[in-house]
C-alpha positions in Angstrom: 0.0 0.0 0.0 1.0 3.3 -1.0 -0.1 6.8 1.5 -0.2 9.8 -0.6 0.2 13.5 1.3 1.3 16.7 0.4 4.9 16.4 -0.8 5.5 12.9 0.6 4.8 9.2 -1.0 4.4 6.7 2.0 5.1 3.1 0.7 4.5 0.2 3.7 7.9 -1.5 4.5 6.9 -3.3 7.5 3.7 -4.1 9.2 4.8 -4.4 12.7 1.1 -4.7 14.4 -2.2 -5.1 12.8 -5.7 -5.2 14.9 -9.6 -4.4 14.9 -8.4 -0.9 16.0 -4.9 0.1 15.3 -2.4 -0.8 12.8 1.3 0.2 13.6 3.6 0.0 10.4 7.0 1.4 9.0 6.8 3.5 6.0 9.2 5.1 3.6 9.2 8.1 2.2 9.5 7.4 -1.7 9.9 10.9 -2.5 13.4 11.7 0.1 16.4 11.4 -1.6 17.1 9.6 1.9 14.3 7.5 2.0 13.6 8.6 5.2 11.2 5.8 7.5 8.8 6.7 10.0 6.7 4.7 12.1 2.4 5.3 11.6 0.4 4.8 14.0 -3.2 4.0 11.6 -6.5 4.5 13.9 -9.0 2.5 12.5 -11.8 3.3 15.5 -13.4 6.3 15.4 -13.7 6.3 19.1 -10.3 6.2 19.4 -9.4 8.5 16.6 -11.5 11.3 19.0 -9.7 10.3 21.9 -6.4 10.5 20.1 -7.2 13.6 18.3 -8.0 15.7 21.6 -4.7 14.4 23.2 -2.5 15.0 20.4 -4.3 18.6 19.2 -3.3 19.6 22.8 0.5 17.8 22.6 3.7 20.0 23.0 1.6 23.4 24.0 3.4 26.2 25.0 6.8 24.2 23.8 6.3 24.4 20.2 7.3 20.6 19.7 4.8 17.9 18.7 5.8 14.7 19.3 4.8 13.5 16.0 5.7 14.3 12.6 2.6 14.4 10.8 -1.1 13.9 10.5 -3.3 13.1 8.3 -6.5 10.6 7.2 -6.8 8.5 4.2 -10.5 7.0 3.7 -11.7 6.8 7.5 -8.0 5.6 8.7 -6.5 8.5 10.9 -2.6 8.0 10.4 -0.2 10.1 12.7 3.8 9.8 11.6 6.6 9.8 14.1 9.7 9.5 13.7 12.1 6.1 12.8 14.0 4.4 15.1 16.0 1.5 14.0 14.7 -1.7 16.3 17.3 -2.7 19.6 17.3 -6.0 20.3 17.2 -7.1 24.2 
């Protein structure tokens, strides 16, 4: 699958988690020269997507930072980037 937003191309590397009412993937950014990865959360419930949506509209107030990268919806699917970090191993 393939996420299309603003300047970026989103193409599904890795599904790390897929349920009734969240999906957590790795995506890549086909359009980076670096072919930069972020994790997406994908919220699939609408209850959860208003939950989520008050918490993270309110996120980083008064600090300027978000904690995420981006947000956006494709169909119903409410789908908040943050950023890669390569897997550590315990």
């Amino acid at each position: 699958m393939v996420y299309q937003t603003d300047q970026m191309k989103l193409a599904v590397i890795s599904e790390k988690h897929h349920g009734a009412i969240n999906d957590v993937l790795v995506l890549q950014d086909l359009n980076s020269p670096l072919g930069t990865r972020y994790i997406a959360l994908v919220l699939k419930d609408s209850e959860c997507r208003k939950k989520a949506l008050r918490i993270l509209s309110g996120a980083g107030l008064g600090t300027g930072h978000r904690p995420f990268v981006k947000q956006f919806f494709h169909n119903e699917d409410m789908i908040t980037l943050f950023p890669y970090r390569e897997e550590r191993r315990l």
